[in-house]
C-alpha positions, 0 to 999 in steps of 0.5 A: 075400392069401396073406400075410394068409392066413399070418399069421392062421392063426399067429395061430390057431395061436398062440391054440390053443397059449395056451389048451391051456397054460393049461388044462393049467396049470390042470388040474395046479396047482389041485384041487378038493381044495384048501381057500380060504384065505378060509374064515370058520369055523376048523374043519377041512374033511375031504378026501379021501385025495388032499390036497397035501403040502407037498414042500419039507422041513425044513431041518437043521443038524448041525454047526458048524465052528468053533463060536467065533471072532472076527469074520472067521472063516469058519464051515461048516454042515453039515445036509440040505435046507439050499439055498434059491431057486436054491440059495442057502446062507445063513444068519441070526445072531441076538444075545441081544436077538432082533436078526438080521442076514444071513449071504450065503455065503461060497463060490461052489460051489453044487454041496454043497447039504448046505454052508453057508460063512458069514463072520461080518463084524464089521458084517452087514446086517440085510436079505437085499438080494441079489436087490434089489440095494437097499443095506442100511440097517440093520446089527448090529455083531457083538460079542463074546458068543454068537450063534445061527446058522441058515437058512431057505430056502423060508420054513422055519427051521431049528434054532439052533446056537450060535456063540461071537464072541471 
């Protein structure tokens, strides 16, 4: 009986604890400020002064380093707010004809988040696979001609800097 006893106020202790989260997680996630999604009209809906703001800012690149090359060559972005989901830093390449293939980084320190190191392969996957694990299945061969290279963590691109194959 005394076992019993325990085990069904750990219960309750526990039910209490899941409730209070997740009333507290409600309280903090979701406001009554916030407009649905699903509204039917397109007109604004004025709020009050207490709107969300999206926090997450743009991304930025400043430079590129070196700015042609063969494949194979390893490139350096530099810009701000570059680093992505678990600070990833890694990049697109689109070609002339709007196609797009991944650029994984090339460097294992994810210390800089203001960094990029790209290798420009001669054959670069079309998806980013990294968190599937899932084999690429499309790729874009990397010929010599210009290139525009840029990142977009968090969903938000950035600008295009130009990168010239030899």
């Amino acid at each position: 009986m005394k076992g019993f006893i325990s085990t069904m106020l750990l219960v309750l202790v526990f039910i209490v604890l899941v409730v209070i989260s997740t009333l507290l997680y409600m309280k903090f996630h979701f406001s009554s400020e916030v407009v649905p999604d699903n509204l039917i009209d397109d007109e604004p809906v004025a709020t009050s002064t207490d709107q969300i703001v999206d926090e997450v800012p743009l991304p930025r690149i400043d430079t590129i380093n070196p700015s042609s090359g063969p494949a194979g060559t390893v490139i350096n972005l530099n810009g701000k707010n570059l680093a992505g989901f678990e600070g990833d830093l890694d990049a697109w390449i689109e070609n002339a004809q709007g196609e797009r293939a991944y650029l994984s980084s090339a460097s294992s320190s994810y210390q800089r988040t203001e960094l990029i190191q790209v290798k420009i392969e001669g054959k670069l996957c079309k998806q980013n696979n990294s968190y599937s694990g899932n084999p690429c299945t499309e790729y874009m061969n990397i010929t010599p001609g210009k290139y525009m290279i840029y990142t977009a963590p968090w969903g938000k691109v950035s600008n295009k800097v130009e990168f010239e194959v030899k």
